[in-house]
C-alpha positions as CSV (number, residue, x, y, z in Angstrom):
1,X,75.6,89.7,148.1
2,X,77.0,89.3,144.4
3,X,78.6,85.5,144.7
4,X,79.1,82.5,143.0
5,X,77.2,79.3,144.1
6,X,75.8,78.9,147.4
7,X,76.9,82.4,147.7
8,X,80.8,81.8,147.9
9,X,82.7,85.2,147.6
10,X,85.1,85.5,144.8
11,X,87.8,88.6,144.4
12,X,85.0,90.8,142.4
13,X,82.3,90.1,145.0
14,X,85.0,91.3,147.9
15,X,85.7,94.4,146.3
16,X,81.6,94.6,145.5
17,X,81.2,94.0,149.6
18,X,83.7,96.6,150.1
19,X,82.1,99.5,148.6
20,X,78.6,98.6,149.9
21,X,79.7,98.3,153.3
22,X,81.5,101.7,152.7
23,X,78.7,103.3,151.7
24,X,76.6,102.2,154.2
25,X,79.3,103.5,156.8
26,X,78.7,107.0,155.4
27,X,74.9,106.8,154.5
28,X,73.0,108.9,157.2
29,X,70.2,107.6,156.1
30,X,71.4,104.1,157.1
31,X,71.1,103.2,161.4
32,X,71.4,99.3,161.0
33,X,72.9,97.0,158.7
34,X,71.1,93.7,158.3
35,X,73.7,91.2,156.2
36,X,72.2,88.1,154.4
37,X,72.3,86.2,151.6
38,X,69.3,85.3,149.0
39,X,67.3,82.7,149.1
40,X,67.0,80.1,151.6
41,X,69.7,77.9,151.2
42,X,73.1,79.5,152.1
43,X,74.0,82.8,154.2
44,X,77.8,82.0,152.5
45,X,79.6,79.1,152.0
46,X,83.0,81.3,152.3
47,X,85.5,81.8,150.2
48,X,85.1,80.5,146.2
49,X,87.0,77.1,146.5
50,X,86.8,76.9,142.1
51,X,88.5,80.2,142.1
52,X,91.0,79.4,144.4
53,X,92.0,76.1,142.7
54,X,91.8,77.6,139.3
55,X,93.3,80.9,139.3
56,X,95.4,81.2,143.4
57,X,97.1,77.7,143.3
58,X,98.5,78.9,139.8
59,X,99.5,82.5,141.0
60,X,100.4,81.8,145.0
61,X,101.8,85.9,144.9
62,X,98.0,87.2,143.8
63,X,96.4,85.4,146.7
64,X,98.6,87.5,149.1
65,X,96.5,90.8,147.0
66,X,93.0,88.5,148.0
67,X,93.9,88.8,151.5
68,X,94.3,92.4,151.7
69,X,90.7,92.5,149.8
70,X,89.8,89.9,152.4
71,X,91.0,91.7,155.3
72,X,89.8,95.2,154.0
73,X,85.8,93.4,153.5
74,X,85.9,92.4,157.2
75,X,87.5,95.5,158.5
76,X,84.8,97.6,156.3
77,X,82.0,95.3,158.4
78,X,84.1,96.3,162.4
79,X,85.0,100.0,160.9
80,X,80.9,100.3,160.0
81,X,80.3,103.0,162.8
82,X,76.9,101.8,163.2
83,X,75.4,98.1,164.5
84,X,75.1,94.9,161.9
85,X,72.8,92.0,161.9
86,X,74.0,88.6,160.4
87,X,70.5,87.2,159.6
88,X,71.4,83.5,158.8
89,X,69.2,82.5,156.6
90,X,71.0,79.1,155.2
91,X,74.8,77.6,156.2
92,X,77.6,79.7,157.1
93,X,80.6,77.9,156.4
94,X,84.2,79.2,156.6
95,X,84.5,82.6,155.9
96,X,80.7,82.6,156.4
97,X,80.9,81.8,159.5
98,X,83.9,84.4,159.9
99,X,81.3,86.9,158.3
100,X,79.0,86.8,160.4
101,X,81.5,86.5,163.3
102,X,82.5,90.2,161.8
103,X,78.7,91.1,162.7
104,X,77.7,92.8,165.7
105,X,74.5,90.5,166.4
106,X,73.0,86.9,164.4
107,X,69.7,86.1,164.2
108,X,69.7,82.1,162.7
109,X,66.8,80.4,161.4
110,X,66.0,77.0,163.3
111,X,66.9,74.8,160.1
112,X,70.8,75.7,158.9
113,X,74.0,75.7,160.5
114,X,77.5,76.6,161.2
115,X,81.1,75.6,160.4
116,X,84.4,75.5,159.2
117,X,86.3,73.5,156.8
118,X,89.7,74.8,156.7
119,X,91.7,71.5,157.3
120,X,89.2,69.9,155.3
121,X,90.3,71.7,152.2
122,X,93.8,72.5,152.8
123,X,93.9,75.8,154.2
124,X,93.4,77.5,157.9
125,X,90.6,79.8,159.1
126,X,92.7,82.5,160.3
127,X,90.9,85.1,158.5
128,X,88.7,85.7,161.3
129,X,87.9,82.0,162.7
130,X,91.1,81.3,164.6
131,X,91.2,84.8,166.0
132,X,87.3,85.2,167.2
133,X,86.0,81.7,168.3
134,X,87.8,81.4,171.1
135,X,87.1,85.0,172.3
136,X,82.9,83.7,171.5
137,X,82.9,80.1,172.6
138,X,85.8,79.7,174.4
139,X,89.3,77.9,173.9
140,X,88.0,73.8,174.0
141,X,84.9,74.3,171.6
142,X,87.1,76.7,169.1
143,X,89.0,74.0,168.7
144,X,86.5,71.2,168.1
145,X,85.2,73.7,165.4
146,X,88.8,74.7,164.0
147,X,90.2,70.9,164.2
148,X,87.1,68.7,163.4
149,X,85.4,71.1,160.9
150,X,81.6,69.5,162.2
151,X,78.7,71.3,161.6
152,X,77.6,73.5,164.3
153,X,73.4,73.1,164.6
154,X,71.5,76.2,165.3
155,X,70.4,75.0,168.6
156,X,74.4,74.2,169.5
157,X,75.3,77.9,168.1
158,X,72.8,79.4,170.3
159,X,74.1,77.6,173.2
160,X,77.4,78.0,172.5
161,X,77.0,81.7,171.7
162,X,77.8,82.2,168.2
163,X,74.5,84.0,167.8
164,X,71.7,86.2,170.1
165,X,68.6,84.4,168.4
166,X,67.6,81.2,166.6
167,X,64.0,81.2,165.3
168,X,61.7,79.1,162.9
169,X,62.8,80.0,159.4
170,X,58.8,81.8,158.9
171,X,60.1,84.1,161.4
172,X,63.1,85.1,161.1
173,X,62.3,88.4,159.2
174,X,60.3,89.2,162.1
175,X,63.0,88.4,164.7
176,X,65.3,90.6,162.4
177,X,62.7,93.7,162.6
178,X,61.9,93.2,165.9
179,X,66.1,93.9,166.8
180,X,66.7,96.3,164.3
181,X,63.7,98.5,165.6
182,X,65.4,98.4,169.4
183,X,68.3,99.5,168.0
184,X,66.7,102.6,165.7
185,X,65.6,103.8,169.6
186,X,68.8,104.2,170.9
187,X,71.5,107.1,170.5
188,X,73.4,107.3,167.7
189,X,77.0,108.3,169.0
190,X,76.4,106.2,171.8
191,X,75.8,103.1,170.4
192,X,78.8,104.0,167.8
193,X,81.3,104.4,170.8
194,X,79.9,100.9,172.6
195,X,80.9,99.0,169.2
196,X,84.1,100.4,169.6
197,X,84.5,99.8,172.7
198,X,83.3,95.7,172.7
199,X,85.1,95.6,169.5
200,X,88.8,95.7,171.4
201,X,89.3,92.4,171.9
202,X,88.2,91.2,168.2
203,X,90.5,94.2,167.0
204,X,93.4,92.9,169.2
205,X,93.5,89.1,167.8
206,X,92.8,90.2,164.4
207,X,95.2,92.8,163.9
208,X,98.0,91.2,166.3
209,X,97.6,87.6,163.6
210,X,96.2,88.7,160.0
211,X,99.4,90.2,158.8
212,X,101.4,86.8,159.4
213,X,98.4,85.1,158.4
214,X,98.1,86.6,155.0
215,X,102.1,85.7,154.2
216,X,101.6,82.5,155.4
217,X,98.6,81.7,153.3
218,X,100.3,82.9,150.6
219,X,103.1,81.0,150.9
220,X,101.3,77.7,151.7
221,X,99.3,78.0,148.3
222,X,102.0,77.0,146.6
223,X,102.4,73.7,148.5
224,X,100.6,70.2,147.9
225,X,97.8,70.3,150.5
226,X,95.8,73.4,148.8
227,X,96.4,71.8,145.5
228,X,95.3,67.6,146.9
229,X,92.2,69.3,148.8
230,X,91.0,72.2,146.7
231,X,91.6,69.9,143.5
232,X,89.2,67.4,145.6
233,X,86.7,69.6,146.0
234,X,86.0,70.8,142.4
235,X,86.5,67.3,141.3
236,X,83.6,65.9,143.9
237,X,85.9,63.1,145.4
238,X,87.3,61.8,148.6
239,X,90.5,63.7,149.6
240,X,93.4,61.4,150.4
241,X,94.4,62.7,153.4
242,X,96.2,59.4,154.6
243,X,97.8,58.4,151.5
244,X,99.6,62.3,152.0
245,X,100.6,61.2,155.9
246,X,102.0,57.7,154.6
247,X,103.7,60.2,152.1
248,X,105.4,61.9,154.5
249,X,106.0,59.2,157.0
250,X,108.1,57.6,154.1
251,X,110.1,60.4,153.2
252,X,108.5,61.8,150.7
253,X,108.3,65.5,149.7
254,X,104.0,66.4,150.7
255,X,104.9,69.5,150.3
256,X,105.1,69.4,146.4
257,X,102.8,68.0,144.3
258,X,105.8,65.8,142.5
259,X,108.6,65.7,144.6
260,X,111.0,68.6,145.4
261,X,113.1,70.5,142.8
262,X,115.8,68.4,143.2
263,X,116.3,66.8,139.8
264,X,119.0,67.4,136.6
265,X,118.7,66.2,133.0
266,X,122.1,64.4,132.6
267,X,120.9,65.4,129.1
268,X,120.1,69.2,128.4
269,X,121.1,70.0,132.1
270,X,117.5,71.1,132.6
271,X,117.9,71.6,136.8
272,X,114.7,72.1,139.4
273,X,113.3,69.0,138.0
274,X,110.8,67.6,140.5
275,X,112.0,64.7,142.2
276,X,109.5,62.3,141.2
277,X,109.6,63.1,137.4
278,X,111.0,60.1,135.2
279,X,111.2,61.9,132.3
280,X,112.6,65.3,132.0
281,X,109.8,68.4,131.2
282,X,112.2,69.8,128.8
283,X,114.0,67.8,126.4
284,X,112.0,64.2,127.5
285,X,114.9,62.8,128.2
286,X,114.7,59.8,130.9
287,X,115.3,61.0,134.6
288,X,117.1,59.2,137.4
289,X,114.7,58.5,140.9
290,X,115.8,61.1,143.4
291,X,116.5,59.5,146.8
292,X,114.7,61.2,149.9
293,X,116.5,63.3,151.9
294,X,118.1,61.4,154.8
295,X,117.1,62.8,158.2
């Protein structure tokens, strides 16, 4: 999987996922797709949080083209026409655990673990988490996952049914060969027509949600939350999710990162100043508070 750290996916490693799941698809050669990542420590920690803070939060209108890569890398994993293994080899985390969601079967080793973080970092796993947990776990423990963002042991996947297997890490290569040969004796068109067949009701929730979800995503990078929790993140501190709430309960615009566009330069006339600038950005000219918005 080409990735950044702890295998997070970036917009060249989607397009890389793309074509190789593409060419499996029309390999011959090819029965079974095993998905992993290397080493031991992460199967994919989702989506590159650097990137996003760095490059999307700056250009809200490109990260509506990432979803469509997005969507087109887990589409190219349903579409395969032949059965996938998610051999979890470290944490899936967000669109990790979405990945290997996409999968047809998961083998885990006994050691790693599951999750999501959306509301942790100011976004929402709809790009396959909100849409297949509750079809796989059910509608209560989807939303302890979605909500909560705890991590999910192996032992509490494999009972919840997020994967078929969970087996010491020294044997999950075996585990993986021992599935993969099962399926090798099995027919072809047969097992192609059963994926498509099981598939229906992932198809349904994801293709009846990922269109809104891809505006909306788009849309909400340009707000405060993605900037407050993604800037967290790549700074390695405590997200101040409160001091946002007490934000808002006061009035204040959360959904900018310094107040609304609501103020004028009584000097140059500069207009869309934020609200919470005391100096304007063009001329430096001293600013006058903006009020909030009475309700």
């Amino acid at each position: 999987m080409p990735t950044c750290g702890r295998h997070a996916y970036n917009t060249q490693a989607l397009k890389e996922l793309i074509a190789a799941f593409t060419d499996a698809a029309w390999d011959d050669k090819i029965a079974v797709v095993v998905y992993t990542g290397a080493g031991d420590k992460a199967f994919s920690t989702g989506g590159d949080v650097k990137e996003y803070q760095g490059y999307y939060t700056k250009r809200p209108r490109d990260y509506y083209k990432y979803m469509g890569l997005f969507r087109a890398y887990l589409e190219s994993l349903l579409n395969l026409g032949k059965p996938s293994i998610a051999r979890i080899n470290g944490m899936a985390v967000g669109g990790g655990n979405e990945s290997q969601m996409a999968c047809d079967l998961a083998i885990m080793a006994d050691d790693t673990y599951l999750g999501q973080v959306g509301t942790n970092v100011g976004s929402v796993a709809c790009g396959g988490a909100t849409q297949w947990l509750p079809i796989m776990v059910g509608d209560r423990r989807a939303r302890e996952m979605l909500l909560l963002n705890n991590r999910i042991s192996a032992a509490q996947a494999l009972d919840w049914g997020l994967v078929n297997r969970v087996v010491p890490r020294a044997q999950l290569d075996a585990a993986v060969d021992e599935m993969v040969q099962q399926l090798l004796d099995k027919f072809y068109e047969c097992t192609r027509y059963t994926r498509a067949q099981v598939n229906f009701w992932k198809e349904l929730a994801w293709h009846q949600t990922i269109g809104h979800a891809r505006d909306w995503l788009t849309t909400h990078f340009a707000c405060g939350e993605p900037n407050e929790g993604m800037r967290a993140f790549v700074q390695k501190r405590k997200v101040d999710y409160r001091g946002l709430r007490q934000k808002m309960a006061d009035g204040g615009d959360v959904e900018f990162l310094w107040g609304s566009y609501s103020s004028v330069c009584p000097s140059c006339g500069a207009d869309g100043l934020p609200a919470e600038f005391a100096f304007c950005g063009k001329c430096g000219h001293a600013l006058t508070p903006q009020p909030a918005p009475v309700r």
